[in-house]
Structure formats: structure tokens, C-alpha cells
C-alpha positions in Angstrom: 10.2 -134.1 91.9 7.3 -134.7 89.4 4.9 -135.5 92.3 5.9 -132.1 94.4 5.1 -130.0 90.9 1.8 -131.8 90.7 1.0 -130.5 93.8 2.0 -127.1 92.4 5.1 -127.0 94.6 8.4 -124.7 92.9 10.7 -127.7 92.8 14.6 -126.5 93.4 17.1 -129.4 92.7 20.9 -129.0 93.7 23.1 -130.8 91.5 26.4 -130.7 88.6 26.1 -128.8 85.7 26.6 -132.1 83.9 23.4 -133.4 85.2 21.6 -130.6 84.9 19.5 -132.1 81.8 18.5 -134.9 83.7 17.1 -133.2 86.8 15.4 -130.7 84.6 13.8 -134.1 82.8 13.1 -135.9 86.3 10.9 -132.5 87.2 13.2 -129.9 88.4 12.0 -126.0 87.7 15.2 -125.0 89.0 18.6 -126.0 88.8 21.6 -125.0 91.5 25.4 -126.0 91.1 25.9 -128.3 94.2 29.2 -127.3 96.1 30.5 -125.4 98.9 28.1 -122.0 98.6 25.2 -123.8 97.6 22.7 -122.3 100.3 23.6 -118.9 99.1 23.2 -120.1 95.2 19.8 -121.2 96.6 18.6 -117.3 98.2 19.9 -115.6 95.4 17.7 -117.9 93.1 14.8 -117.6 95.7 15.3 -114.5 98.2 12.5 -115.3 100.5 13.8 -119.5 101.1 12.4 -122.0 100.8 9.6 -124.2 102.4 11.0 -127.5 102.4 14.1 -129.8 101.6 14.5 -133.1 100.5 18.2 -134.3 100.8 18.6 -137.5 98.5 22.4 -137.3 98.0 23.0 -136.8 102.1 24.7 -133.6 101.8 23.4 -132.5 105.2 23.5 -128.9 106.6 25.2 -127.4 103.6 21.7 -126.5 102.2 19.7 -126.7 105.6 20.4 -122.4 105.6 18.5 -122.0 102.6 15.1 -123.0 104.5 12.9 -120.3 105.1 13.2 -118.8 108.6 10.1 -118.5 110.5 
């Protein structure tokens, strides 16, 4: 996460409340509750979607709708 906001990159972590702390610390601008509705926590929090996604906990297409449609 660090590296992406060096480049200047908005970075958007999904994750429990409980570990909200330590995302924000590892680099995270953002913070999402994980869980079933998580791509529509994800538009509310940024309406036009985003560019990218990184999925390091293997939650597959639960947050794949939250890319940005081109």
C-alpha cells in the first residue's frame, strides 16, 4: 500500500473494523468493512470506481464490481 501512495495512487483497503488501525498504518487512505456488500461500500466511498484491485486475502469477485467500467 505504501508503494501505490508513493506513486500518488488513492489507496482503498477492504478489511474488519478491528484492523482498521493497522491498514491505515500499513498505507491505507481508505478503509471499507469487508463483507457481503462490500463493492457497494466501495462506490459509495468512490462513485466514479476505481482503477485497479489488488486482492491479497482471495476474496475474488465480491469487489471485482467496484472497478471502474470503461
Amino acid at each position: 500500500m505504501r508503494s501505490g501512495r508513493a506513486e500518488g495512487i488513492t489507496v482503498v483497503a477492504v478489511a474488519m473494523s478491528a484492523d482498521e488501525e493497522l491498514v491505515r498504518s500499513l498505507g491505507a487512505d481508505l478503509v471499507v468493512l469487508r463483507g457481503p456488500g462490500v463493492a457497494r461500500r466501495i462506490l459509495d466511498a468512490v462513485p466514479e470506481g476505481v482503477d485497479g484491485l489488488v486482492d491479497t486475502a482471495v476474496i475474488g469477485s465480491s469487489a471485482r464490481d467496484a472497478r471502474i467500467r470503461l
